[in-house]
C-alpha positions as CSV (number, residue, x, y, z in Angstrom):
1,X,10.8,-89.5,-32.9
2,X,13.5,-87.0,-34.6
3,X,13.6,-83.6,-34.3
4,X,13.3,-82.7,-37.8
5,X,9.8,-81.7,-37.2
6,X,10.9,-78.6,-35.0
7,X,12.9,-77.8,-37.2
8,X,9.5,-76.9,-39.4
9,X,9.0,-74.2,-37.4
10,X,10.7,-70.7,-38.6
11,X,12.1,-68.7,-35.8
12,X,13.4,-65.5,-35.5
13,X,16.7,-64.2,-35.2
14,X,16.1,-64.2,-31.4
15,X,14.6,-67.9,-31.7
16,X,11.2,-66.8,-31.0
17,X,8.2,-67.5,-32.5
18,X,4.7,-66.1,-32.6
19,X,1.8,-68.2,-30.8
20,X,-1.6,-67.2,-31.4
21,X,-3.6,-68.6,-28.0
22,X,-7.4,-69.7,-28.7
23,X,-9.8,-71.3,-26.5
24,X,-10.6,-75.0,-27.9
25,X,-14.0,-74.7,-26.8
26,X,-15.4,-71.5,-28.3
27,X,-12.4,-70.8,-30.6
28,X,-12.0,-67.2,-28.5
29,X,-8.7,-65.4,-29.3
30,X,-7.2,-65.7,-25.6
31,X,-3.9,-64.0,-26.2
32,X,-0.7,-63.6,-28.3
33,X,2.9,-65.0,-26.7
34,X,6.2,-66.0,-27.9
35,X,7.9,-69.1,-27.7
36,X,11.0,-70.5,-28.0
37,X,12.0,-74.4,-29.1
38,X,12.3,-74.9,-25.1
39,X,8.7,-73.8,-24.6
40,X,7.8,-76.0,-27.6
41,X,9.5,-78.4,-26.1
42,X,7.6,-78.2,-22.6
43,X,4.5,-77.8,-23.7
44,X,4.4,-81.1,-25.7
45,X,6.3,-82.6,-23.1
46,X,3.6,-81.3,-20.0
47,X,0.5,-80.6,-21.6
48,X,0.6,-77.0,-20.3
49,X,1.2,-73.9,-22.5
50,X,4.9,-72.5,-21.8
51,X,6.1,-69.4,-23.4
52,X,9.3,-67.1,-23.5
53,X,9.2,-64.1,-21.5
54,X,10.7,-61.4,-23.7
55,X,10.6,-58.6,-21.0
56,X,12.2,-60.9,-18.0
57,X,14.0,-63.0,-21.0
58,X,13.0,-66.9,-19.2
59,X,10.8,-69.3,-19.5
60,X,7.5,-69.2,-18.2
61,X,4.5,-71.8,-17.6
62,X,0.9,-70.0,-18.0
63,X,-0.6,-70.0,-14.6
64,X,2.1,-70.9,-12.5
65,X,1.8,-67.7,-10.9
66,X,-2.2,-67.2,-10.7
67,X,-3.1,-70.5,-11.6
68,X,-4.7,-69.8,-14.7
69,X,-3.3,-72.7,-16.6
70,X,-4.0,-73.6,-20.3
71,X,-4.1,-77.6,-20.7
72,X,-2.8,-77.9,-24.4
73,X,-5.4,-79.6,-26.7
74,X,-3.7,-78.9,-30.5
75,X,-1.1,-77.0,-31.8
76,X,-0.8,-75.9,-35.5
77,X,2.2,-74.8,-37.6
78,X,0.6,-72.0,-40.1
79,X,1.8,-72.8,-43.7
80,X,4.9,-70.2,-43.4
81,X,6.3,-72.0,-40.7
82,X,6.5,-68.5,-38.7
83,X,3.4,-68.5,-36.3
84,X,1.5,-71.3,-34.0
85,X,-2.1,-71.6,-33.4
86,X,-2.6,-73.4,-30.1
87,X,-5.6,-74.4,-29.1
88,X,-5.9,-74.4,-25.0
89,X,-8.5,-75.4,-22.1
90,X,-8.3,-72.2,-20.4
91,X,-8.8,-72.1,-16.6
92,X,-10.5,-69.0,-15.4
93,X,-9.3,-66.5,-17.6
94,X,-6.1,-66.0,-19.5
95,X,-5.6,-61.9,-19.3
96,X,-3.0,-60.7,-16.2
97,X,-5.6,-57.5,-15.9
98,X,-8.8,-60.1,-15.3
99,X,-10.7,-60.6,-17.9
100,X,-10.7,-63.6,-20.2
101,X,-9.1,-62.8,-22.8
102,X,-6.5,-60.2,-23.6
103,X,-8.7,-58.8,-26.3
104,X,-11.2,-57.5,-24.3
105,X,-11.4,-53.9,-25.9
106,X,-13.0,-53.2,-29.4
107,X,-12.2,-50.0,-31.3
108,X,-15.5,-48.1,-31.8
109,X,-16.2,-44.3,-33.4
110,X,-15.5,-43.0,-30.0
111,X,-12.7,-44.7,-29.2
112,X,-11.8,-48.6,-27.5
113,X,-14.3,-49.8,-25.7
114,X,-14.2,-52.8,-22.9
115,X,-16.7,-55.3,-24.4
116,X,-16.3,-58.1,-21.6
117,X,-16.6,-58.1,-17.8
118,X,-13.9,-58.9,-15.4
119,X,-13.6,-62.2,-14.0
120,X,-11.1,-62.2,-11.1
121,X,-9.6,-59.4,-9.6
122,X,-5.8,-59.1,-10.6
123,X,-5.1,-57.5,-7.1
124,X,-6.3,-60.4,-5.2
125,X,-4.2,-63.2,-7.6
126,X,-0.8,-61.5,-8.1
127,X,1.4,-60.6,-5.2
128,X,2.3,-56.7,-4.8
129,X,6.0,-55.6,-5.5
């Protein structure tokens, strides 16, 4: 297969593209990462959802750290070429604060309001520094 498929995909002056996260299963809005054409590249390649880390600047695999992987079951290229839609199997949950998705707060008259439980206990998963 060529490459000029990747080339499709518009990113940004840093190589980075937006990637709108969504559970397969329920069509949840997990999360929002960026990728680069390496991450692209590794998640077609593995089957599990890589992104670019903007803050440490490297690559990173979803869940290699908790174990809260997301098995890749599509990928879309929105009709600007600028953002992906991939669609995961999330395990456990997919926010580093515990709860399933990172959108777990809705804006209400009196302010944003947590409208899902916990699931794990980010304290117990992640290591201290």
């Amino acid at each position: 297969m060529n490459d000029a498929w990747i080339q499709q995909i518009e990113f940004d002056a840093r190589g980075l593209v937006p990637a709108v996260i969504q559970d397969a299963d329920n069509e949840q809005v997990l999360m929002v990462g960026y990728v680069n054409q390496e991450a692209v590249l590794k998640t077609l390649e593995s089957g599990r959802v890589h992104f670019w880390s903007r803050s440490r600047d490297a690559l990173w695999c979803k869940g290699e750290t908790s174990g809260h992987a997301q098995q890749l079951v599509e990928m879309r290229l929105d009709c600007d070429g600028d953002a992906l839609l991939i669609k995961v199997k999330q395990k456990v949950a997919c926010c580093h604060t515990g709860y399933r998705s990172c959108f777990f707060r809705q804006w209400t008259p009196g302010g944003w309001k947590e409208m899902e439980e916990r699931v794990f206990d980010p304290d117990e998963v992640y290591e201290c520094s």
